[in-house]
C-alpha positions as CSV (number, residue, x, y, z in Angstrom):
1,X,82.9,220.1,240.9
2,X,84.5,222.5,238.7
3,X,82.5,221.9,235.4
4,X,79.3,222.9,237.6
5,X,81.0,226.1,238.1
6,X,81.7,226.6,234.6
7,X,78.1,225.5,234.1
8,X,76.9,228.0,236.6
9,X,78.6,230.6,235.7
10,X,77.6,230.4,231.7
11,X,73.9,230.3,233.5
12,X,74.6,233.5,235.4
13,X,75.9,235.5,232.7
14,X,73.3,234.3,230.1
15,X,70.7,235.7,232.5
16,X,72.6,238.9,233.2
17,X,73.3,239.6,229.3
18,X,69.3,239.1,229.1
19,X,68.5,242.0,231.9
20,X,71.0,244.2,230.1
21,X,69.7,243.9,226.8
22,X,66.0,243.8,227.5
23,X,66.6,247.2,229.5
24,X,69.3,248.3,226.4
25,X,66.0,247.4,223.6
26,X,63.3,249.5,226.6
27,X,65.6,252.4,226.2
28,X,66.1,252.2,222.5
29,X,62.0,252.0,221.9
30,X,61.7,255.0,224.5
31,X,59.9,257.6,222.1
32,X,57.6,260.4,224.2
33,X,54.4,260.7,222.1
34,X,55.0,264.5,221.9
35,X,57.9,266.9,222.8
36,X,56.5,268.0,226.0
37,X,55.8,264.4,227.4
38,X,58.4,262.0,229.1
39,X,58.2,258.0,229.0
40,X,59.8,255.6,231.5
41,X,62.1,253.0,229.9
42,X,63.4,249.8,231.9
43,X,62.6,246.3,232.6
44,X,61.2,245.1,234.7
45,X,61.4,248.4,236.7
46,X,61.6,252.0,234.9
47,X,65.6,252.8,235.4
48,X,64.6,256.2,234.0
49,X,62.8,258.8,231.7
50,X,63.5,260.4,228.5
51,X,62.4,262.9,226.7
52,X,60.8,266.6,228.0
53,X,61.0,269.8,226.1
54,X,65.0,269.6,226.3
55,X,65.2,266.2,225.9
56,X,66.7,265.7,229.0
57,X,67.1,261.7,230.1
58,X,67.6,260.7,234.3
59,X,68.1,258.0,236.5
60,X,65.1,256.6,238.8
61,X,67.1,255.1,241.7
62,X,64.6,252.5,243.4
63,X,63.8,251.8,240.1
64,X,68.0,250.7,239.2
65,X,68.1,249.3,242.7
66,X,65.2,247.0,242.2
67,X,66.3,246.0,239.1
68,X,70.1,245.5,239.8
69,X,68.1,243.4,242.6
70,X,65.8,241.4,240.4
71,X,68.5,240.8,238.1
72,X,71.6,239.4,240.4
73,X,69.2,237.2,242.0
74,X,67.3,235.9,238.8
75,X,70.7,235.1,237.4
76,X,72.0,233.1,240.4
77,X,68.9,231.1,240.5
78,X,69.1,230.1,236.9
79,X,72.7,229.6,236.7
80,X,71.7,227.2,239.4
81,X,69.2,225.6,238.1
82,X,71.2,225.2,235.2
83,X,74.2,224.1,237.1
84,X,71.7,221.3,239.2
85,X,70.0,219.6,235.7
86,X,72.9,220.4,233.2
87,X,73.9,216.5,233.3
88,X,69.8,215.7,232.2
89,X,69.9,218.1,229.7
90,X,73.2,216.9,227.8
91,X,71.7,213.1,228.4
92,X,68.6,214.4,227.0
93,X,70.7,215.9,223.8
94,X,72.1,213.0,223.5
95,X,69.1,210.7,223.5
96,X,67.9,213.2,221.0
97,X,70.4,213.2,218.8
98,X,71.1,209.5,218.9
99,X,66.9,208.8,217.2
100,X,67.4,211.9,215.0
101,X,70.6,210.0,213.8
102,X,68.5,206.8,213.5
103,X,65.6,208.5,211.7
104,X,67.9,210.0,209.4
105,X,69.3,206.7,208.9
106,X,65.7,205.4,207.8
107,X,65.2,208.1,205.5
108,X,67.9,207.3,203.0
């Protein structure tokens, strides 16, 4: 029962890592088309805006909630799902790896 903790939890923070970089990447590529416009940056919600006259960058609240939501539940369901089929995929590895062996063994 441990290893489908361990299993799980590599799942969950995989997914989570994703969120924060997709959002980190939406900020970074946050440009306003001109001084005096702002743009939204986030994913899958806007977290915020940038840009203004000033330059000035905030927080859109529902917009961190929702995606602090979207994100802690996305990464418990595929740290699940991970956890639930991790014994097919490694058989399915396996299998793989086994007739890339034997193809390999052809080829020579």
């Amino acid at each position: 029962m441990k290893a489908r903790w361990k299993v799980f939890t590599i799942g969950l923070l995989c997914t989570l890592l994703l969120f924060v970089g997709a959002n980190i990447y939406s900020y970074a590529q946050a440009v306003p088309p001109c001084c005096h416009f702002n743009i939204p940056f986030g994913v899958p919600f806007p977290l915020g805006e940038v840009g203004g006259y000033f330059g000035y960058a905030h927080f859109i609240f529902s917009g961190l909630i929702l995606d602090t939501f979207i994100a802690l539940s996305s990464s418990v369901f595929f740290g699940w799902l991970l956890a639930r089929f991790w014994s097919h995929i490694v058989s399915l590895v396996d299998r793989f790896v086994i007739a890339l062996k034997a193809w390999n063994e052809t080829r020579l």
